[in-house]
Each structure stands twice: as C-alpha cells, then as structure tokens.
DRENDO-1510 file (C-alpha; in Angstrom, 1 decimal, always signed):
<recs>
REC; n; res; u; v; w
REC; 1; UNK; +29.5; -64.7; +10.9 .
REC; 2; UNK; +33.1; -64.2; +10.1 .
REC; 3; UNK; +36.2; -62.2; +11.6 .
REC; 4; UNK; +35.8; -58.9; +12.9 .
REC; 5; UNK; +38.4; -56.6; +11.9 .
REC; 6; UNK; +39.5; -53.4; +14.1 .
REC; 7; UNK; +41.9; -50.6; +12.3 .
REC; 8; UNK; +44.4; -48.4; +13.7 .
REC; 9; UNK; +47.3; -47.5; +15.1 .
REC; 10; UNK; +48.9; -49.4; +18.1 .
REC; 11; UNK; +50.2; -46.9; +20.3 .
REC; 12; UNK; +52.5; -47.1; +23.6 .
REC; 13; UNK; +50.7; -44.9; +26.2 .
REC; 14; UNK; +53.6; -43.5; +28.6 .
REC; 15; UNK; +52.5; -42.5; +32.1 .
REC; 16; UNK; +54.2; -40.1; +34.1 .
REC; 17; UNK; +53.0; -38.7; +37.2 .
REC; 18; UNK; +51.9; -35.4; +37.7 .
REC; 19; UNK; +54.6; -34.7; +40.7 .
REC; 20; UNK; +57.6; -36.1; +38.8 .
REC; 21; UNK; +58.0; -39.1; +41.2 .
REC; 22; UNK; +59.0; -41.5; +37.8 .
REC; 23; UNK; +62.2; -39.3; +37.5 .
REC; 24; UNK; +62.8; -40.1; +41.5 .
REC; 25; UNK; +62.2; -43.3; +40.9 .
REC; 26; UNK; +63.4; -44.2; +37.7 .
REC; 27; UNK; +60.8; -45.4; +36.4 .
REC; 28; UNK; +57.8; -44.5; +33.9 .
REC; 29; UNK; +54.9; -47.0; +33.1 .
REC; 30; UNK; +53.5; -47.5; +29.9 .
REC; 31; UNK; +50.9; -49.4; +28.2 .
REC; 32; UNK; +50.0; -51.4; +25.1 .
REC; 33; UNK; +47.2; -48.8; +23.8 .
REC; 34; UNK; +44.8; -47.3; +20.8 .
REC; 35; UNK; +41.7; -47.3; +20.5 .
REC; 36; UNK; +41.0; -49.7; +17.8 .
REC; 37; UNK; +43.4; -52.7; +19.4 .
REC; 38; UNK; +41.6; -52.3; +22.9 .
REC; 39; UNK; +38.2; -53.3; +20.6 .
REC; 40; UNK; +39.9; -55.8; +18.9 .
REC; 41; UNK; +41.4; -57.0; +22.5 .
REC; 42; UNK; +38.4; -57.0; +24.4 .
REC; 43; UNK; +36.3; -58.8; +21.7 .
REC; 44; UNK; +39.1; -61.4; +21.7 .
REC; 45; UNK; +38.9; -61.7; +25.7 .
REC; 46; UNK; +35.0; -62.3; +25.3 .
REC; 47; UNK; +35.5; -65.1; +22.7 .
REC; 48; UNK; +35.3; -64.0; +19.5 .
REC; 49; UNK; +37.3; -63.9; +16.0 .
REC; 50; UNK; +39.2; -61.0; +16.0 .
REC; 51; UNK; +41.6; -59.2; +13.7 .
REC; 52; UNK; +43.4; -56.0; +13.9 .
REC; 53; UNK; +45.1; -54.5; +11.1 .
REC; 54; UNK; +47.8; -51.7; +11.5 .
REC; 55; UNK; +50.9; -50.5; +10.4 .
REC; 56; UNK; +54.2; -51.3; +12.5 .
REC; 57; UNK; +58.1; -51.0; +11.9 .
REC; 58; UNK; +59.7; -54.4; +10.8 .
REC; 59; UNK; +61.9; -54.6; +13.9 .
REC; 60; UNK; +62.5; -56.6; +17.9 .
REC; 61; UNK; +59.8; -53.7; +19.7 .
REC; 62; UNK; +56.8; -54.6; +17.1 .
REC; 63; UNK; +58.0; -57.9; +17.0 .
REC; 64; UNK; +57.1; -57.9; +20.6 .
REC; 65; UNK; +54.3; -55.8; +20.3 .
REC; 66; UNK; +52.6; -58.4; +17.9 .
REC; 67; UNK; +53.2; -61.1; +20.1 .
REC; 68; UNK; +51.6; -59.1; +22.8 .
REC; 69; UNK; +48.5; -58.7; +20.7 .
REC; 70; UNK; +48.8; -63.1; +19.6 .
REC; 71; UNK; +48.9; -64.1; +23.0 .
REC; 72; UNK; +45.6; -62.6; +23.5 .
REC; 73; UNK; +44.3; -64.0; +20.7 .
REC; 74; UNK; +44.2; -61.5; +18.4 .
REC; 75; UNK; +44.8; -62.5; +14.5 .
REC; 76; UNK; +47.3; -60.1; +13.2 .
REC; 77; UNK; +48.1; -61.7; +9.6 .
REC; 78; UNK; +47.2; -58.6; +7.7 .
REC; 79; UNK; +49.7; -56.3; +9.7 .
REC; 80; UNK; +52.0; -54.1; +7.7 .
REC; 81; UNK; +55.5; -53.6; +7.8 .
REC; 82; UNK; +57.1; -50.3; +7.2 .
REC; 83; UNK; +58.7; -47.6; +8.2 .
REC; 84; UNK; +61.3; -46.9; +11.2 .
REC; 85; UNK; +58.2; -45.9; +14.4 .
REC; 86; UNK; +55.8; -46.7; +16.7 .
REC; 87; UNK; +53.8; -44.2; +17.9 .
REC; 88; UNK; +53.8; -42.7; +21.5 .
REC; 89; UNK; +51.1; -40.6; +23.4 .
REC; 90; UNK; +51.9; -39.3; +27.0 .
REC; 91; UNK; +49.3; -38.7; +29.3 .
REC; 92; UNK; +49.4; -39.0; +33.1 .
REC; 93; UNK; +48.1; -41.0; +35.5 .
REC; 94; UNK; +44.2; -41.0; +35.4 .
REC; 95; UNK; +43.5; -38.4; +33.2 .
REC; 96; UNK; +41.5; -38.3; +30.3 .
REC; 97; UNK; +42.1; -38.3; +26.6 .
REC; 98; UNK; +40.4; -34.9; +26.5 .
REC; 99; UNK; +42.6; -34.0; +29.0 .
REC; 100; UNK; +44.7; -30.8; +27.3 .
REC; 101; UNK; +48.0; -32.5; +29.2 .
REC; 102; UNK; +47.8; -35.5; +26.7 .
REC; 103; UNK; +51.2; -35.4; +24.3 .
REC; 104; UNK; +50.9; -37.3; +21.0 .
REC; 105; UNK; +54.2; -38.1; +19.5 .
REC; 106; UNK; +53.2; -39.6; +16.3 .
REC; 107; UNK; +54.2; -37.3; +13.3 .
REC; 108; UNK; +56.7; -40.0; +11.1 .
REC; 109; UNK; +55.3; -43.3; +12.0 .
REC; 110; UNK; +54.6; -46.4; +10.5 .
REC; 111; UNK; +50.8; -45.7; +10.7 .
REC; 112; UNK; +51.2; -41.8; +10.0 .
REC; 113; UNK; +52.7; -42.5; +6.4 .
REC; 114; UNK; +50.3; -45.4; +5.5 .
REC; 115; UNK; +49.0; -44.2; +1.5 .
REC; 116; UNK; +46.2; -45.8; -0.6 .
REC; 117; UNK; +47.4; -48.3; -2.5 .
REC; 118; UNK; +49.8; -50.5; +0.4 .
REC; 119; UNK; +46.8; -52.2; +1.4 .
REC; 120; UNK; +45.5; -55.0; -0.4 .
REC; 121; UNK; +41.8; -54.5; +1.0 .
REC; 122; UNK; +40.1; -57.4; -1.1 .
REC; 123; UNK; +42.9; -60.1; +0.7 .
REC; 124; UNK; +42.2; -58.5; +3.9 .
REC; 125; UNK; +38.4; -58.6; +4.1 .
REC; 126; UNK; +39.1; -62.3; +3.1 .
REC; 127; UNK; +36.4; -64.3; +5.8 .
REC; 128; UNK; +35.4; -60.9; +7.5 .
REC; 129; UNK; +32.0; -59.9; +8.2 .
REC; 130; UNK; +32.7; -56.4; +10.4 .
REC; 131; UNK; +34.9; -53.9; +10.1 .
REC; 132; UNK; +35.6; -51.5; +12.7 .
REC; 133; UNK; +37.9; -48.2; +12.9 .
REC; 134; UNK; +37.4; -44.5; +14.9 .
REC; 135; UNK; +37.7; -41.0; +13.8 .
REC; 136; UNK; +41.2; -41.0; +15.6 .
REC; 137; UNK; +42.5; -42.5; +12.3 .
REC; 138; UNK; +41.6; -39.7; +9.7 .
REC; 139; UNK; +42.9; -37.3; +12.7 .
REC; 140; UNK; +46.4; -38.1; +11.6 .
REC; 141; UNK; +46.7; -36.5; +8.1 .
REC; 142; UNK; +44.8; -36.7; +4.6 .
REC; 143; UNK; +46.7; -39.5; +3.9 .
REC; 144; UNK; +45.2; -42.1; +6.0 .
REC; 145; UNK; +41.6; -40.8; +6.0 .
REC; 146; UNK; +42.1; -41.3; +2.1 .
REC; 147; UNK; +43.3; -45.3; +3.4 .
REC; 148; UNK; +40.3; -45.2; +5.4 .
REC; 149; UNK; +37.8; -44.6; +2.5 .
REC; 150; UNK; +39.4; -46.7; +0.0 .
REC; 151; UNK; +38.6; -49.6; +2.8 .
REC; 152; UNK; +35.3; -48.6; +3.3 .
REC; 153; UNK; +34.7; -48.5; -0.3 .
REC; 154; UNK; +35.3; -51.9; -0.1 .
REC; 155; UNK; +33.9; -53.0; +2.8 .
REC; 156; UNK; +30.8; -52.0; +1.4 .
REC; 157; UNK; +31.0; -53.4; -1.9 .
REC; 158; UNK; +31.7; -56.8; +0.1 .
REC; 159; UNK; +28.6; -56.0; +2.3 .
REC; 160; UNK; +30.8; -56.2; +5.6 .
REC; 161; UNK; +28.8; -54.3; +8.7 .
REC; 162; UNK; +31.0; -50.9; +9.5 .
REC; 163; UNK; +31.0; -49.7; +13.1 .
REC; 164; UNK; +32.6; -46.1; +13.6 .
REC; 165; UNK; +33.5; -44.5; +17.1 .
REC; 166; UNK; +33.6; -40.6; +16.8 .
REC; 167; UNK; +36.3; -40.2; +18.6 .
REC; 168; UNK; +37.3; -36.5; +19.3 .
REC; 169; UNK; +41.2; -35.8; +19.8 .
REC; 170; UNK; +41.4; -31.8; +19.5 .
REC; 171; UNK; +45.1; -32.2; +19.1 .
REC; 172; UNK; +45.5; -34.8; +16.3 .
REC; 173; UNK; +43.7; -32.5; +13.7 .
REC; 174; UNK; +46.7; -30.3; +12.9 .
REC; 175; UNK; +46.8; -30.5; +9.1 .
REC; 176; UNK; +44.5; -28.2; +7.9 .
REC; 177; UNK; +41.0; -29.8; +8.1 .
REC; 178; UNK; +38.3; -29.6; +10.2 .
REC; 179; UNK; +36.5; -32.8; +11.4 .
REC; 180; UNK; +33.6; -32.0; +9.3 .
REC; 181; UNK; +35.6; -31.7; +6.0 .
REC; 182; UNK; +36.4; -35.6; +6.5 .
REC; 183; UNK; +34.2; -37.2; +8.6 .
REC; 184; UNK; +31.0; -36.9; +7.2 .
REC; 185; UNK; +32.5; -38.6; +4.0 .
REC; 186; UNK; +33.9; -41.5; +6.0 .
REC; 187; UNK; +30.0; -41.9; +8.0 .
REC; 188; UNK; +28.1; -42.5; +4.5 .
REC; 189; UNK; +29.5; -46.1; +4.7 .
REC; 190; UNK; +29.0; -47.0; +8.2 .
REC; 191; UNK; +25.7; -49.2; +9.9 .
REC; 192; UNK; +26.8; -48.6; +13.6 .
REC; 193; UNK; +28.2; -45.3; +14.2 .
REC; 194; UNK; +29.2; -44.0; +18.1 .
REC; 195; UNK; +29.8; -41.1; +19.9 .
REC; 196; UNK; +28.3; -38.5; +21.7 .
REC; 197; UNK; +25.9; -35.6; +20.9 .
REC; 198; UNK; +29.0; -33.1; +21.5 .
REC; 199; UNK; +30.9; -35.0; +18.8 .
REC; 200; UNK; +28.2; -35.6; +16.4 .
REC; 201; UNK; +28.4; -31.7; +16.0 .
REC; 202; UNK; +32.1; -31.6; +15.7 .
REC; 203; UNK; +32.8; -33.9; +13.5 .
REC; 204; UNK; +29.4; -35.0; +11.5 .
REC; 205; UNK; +27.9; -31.2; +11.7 .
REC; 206; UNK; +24.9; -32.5; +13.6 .
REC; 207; UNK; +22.6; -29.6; +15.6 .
REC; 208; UNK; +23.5; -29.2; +18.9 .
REC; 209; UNK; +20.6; -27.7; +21.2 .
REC; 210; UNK; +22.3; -26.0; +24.2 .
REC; 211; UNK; +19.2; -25.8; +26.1 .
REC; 212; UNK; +18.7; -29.4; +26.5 .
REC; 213; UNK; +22.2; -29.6; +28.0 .
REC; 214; UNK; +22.2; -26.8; +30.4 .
REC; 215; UNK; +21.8; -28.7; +32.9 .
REC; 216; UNK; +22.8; -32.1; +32.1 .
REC; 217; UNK; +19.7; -33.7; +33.3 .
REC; 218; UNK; +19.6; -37.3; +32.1 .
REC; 219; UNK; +15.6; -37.2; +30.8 .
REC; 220; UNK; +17.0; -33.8; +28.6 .
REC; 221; UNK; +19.8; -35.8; +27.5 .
REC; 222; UNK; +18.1; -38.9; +26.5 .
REC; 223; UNK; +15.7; -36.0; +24.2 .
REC; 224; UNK; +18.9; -34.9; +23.0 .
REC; 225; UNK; +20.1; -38.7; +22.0 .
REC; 226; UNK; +16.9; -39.0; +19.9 .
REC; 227; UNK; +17.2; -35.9; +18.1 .
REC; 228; UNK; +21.0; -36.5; +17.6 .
REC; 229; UNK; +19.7; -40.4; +16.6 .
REC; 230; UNK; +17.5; -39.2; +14.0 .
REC; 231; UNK; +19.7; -36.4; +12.4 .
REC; 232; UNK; +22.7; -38.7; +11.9 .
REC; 233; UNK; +20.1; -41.6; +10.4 .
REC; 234; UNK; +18.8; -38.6; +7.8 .
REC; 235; UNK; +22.1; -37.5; +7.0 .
REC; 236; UNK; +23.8; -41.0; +6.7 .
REC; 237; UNK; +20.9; -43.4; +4.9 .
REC; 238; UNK; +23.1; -46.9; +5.1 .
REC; 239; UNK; +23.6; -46.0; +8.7 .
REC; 240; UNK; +20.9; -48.1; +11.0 .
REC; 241; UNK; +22.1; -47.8; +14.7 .
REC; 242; UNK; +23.9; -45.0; +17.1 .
REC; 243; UNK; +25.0; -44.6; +20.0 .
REC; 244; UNK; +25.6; -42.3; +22.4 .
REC; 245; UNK; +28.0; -42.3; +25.3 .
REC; 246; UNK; +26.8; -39.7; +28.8 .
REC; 247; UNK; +30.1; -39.5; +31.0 .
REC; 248; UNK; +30.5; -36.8; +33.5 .
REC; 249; UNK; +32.9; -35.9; +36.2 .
REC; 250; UNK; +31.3; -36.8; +39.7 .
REC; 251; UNK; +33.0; -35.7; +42.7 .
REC; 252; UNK; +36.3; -38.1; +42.2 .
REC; 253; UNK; +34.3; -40.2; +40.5 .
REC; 254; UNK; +32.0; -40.2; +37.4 .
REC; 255; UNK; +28.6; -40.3; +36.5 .
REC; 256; UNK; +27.8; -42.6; +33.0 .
REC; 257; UNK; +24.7; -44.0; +30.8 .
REC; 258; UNK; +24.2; -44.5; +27.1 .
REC; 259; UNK; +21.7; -44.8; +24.5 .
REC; 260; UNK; +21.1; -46.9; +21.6 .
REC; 261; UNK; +18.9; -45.9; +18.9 .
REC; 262; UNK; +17.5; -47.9; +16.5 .
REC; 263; UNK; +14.6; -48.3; +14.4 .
REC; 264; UNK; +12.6; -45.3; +15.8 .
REC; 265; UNK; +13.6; -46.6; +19.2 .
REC; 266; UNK; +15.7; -45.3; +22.0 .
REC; 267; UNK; +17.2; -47.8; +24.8 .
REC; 268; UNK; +18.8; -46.1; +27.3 .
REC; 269; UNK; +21.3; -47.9; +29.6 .
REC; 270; UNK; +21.3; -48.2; +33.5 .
REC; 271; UNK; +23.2; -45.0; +35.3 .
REC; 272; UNK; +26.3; -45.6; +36.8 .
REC; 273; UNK; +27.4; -43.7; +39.5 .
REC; 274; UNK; +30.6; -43.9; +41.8 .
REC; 275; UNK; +33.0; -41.6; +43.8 .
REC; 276; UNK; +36.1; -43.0; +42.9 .
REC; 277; UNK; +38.0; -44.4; +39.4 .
REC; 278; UNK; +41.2; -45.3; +38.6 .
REC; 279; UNK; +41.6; -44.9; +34.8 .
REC; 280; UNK; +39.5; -43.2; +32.2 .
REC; 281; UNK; +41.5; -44.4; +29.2 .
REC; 282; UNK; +39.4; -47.4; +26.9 .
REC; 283; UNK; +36.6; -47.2; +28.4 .
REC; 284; UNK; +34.8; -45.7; +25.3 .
REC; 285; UNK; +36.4; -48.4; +23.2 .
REC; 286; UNK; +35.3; -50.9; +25.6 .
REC; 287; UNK; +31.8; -49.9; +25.0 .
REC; 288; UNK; +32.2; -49.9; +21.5 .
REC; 289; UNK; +33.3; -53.9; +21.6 .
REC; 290; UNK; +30.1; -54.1; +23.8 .
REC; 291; UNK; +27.8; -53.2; +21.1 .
REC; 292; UNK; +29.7; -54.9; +18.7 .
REC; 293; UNK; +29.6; -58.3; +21.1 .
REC; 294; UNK; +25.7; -58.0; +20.9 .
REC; 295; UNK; +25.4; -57.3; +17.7 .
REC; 296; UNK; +27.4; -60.2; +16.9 .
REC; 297; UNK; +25.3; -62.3; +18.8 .
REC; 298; UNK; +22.1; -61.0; +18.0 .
REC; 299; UNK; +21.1; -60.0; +21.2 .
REC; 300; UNK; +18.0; -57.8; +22.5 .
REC; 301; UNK; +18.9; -54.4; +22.3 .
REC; 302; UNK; +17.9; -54.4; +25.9 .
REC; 303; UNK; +20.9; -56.4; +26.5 .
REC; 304; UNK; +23.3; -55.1; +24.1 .
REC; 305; UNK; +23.2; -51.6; +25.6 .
REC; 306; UNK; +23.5; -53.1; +28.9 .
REC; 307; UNK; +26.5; -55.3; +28.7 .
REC; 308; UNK; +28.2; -52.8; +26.4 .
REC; 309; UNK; +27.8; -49.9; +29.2 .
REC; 310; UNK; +28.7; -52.5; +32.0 .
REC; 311; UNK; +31.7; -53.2; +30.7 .
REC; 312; UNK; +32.7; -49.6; +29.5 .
REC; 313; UNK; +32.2; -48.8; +33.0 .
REC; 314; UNK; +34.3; -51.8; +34.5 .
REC; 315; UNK; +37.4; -50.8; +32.4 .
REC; 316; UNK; +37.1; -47.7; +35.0 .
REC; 317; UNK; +38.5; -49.5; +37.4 .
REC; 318; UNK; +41.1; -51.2; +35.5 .
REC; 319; UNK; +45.0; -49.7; +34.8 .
REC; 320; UNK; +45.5; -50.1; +31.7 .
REC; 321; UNK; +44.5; -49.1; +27.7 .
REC; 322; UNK; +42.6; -52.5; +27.4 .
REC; 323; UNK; +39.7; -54.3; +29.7 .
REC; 324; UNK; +40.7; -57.4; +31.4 .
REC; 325; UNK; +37.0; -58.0; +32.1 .
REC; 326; UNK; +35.3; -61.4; +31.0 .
REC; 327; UNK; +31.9; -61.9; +30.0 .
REC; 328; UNK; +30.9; -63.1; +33.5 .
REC; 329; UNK; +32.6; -60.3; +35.5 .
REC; 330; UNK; +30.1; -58.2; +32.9 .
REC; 331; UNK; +27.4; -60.0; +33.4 .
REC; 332; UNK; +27.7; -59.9; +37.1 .
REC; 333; UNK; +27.8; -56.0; +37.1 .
REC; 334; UNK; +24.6; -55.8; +35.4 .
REC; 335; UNK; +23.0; -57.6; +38.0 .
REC; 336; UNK; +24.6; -56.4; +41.1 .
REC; 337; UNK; +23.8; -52.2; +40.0 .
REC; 338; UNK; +20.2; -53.4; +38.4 .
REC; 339; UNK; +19.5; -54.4; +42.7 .
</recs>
C-alpha cells in the first residue's frame, strides 16, 4: 500500500462569538481547517502515509501553515505555489457548516484559480495508492472541478482507490451550476463515495423518499441507506462502497449513526447519543479518515464502520477543524458505549 493523498483547499476558520465578546476582548480565534487536510491530518495522527496536495501563496503565513501541516506528519511535497491568498471561512463558535451564519471569503485565492494543466498529476500519484478529495472542491468554480477530473482521470488510469465525501456547502455553489451538473461526472471515478441520503439527492440526483424520513426513525433510515446504497452503486458502476452519515440535533446535544454498504450488505454503526457538544466542525471528515483507516488496513467492515463513527463522534468534543484523537482513545470509545 502506498501514500494516501487528500486534495483541497487549506482554509483558516475564524471564530467569533455570537455576542461580540472577541471585539471586547481583542481577540478572535481561528483554526487550521478544510475538509480534506483534517483527513489527511487525522490519518497522519493514526499512523499512516499521508499527503495533502493544495494550492498556497509562496509567502511567511503558508510558509507557516506548511510547517503546521509537517509537524504532524503530513507530506506536503506536491504543494503548489501561486497566487497572493489563503482562503478564510467565518463561522462562530459551535455551529455547524450548514449553519446559514457561515461566511466564506475565498473568491481570488490560491486554490480558487487553480486551472488544468498546473498540476503534474503523473509526478504526484508517484508511490500513491488512494486519493481522496470532497464535493467542497468543484463548489468553488468550473475551474477546479475541471482540476478535479483531470486527476481522477488519472487516478484511475493508475488504478489508485478514489474516496469522495459529498459534502454540501449551499453557499460555495455560486457560479452558475447546480451540484448535479458536476458531481455526477466527478462520482463515475470514485470506489468509496460518502455522504448522506439528503446529499445524494442534491448533488448525485439520487431519489429521495420523504416518507421514510418523516419521522427520522433509525430502522426507516437504515431502509433509506439501502435504497440510497443501491441507487448510487447502479448509477456509478466503478463505485463498490457508500456511506452514509445520520446526525441530528438532540436537545444541546446530538444524536449520530452511520451505515456502510457494500456488496449487497448494510452495516450500520452503534448510536450515539449525548446532551452536550462542543464543536460540530470535522467531524464528517473525521469519519471519512475512519473508513479510509479500515480500508487501508483491511479490516472487517464490522470494525471499519465502528472506529470510523467512534472517532467522528469524538471530534465532537474537540475545539478545533482536526481530531486530536489516537487510535486508542478510539478504540476505547467503542468499548465503553458498546457496555
């Protein structure tokens, strides 16, 4: 097995309160963010080769930013240098990406005006055996969903596995395309591809049966991640495995279990449920780096779903972009919510 490469754009998540204490205070956290670095990140963490691949400005903040990413053990030789931006999101404390208060600030950089051609995609793939990127990065403009098939074109031609996370940002798609004009081009090269059944409509035009969700039963649900299973694996041949993500708001808390369907199959994770979070941000990329983690080591789908749900739901409790969690804190979360 060789590297596994995550593609993206590193962002800087800025965090303001709700009441305006920063401005009192002088002072307004941020993070190290996007979703494809906190999969590349947490894959790192849990001991594996892992590359990300972006696009930052040649200058002291990237600089920084790169050795931010190195010090966690994250290869970044393949990183590109242009342009005069990183990109910013602002989104305040403990809200959701969904969340209509998040403010991308994006437009101009170094990612954003990435065009075929800059990337030398056969040098890149050099020793890598998965490639990974979301639907956040064709959400920026034509231009880098065009980047993102001309690497999947050879991804596939160099029989590396391709993961995809469905990842639904209502506010990125301002360029004159609907998800389902682009994605379902981008998920005929993927093996893995994850989500949820309400984004598999969106973006890969995928029936949506309204009265299996009425009430948001979990046995209705795990009918609906079969059905949603099956229609993406007709649609998408080369594709072999989805998954689907169940999070919903409970009390201050949430309420969380996913599926995995393969083969005819559907394994369906334990359910999480707790009164109290701290931050909603990475926590679908952290399941993402799950299944990739048990994929990579060929574990039981059993497991894979289990460890890759475990530690999607730690990241709840973590304030930050990217899990902190190690293999063993995971491990010992399985066991303490399976008693």
């Amino acid at each position: 097995m060789g590297k596994i490469l995550s593609f993206g754009e590193l962002l800087l998540r800025i965090c303001p309160d709700e009441d305006g204490q920063w401005l009192r205070d002088n002072n307004l956290p941020f993070y190290v963010g996007g979703a494809e670095a906190n999969v590349a990140t947490a894959l790192a963490l849990w001991g594996l080769p892992s590359a990300y691949l972006t696009a930052l400005p040649d200058n002291f903040v990237a600089a920084q930013l790169v050795g931010y990413l190195n010090s966690r053990q994250v290869q970044t030789d393949s990183i590109v240098y242009q342009g005069n931006r990183v990109g910013l999101y602002y989104l305040p404390k403990g809200k959701d990406l969904k969340n209509t208060g998040v403010i991308y600030d994006r437009a101009g950089s170094a990612y954003a005006d990435l065009k075929p051609g800059v990337i030398d995609w056969e040098k890149v793939f050099e020793g890598v055996s998965w490639f990974h990127f979301s639907a956040i990065c064709p959400a920026i403009n034509q231009s880098v969903a065009d980047v993102c098939e001309e690497a999947l074109k050879v991804a596939v031609q160099k029989n590396i596995t391709i993961s995809l996370d469905l990842n639904y940002r209502a506010k990125l798609w301002q360029y004159g395309k609907d998800p389902v004009e682009v994605m379902p081009t981008l998920a005929q090269y993927c093996d893995l591809i994850m989500g949820n059944i309400w984004a598999a409509n969106k973006m890969l035009d995928i029936p949506l049966d309204e009265g299996l969700i009425t009430n948001l039963d979990k046995e209705s649900l795990q009918e609906h991640a079969t059905l949603t299973s099956k229609a993406i694996l007709e649609k998408f041949p080369k594709c072999r495995t989805v998954a689907n993500t169940f999070r919903f708001d409970y009390q201050q808390g949430i309420r969380y279990f996913t599926t995995l369907f393969e083969a005819g199959t559907l394994y369906t994770s334990h359910e999480y449920q707790v009164e109290q979070i701290l931050d909603k941000v990475g926590s679908g990329d952290c399941f993402m780096a799950g299944l990739i983690y048990g994929f990579y080591h060929q574990l039981p789908l059993t497991e894979t779903v289990e460890f890759a749900t475990a530690a999607a739901f730690k990241k709840l409790f973590i304030p930050s972009d990217a899990t902190t969690s190690t293999v063993v804190e995971i491990n010992d979360t399985i066991l303490a919510y399976a008693n």
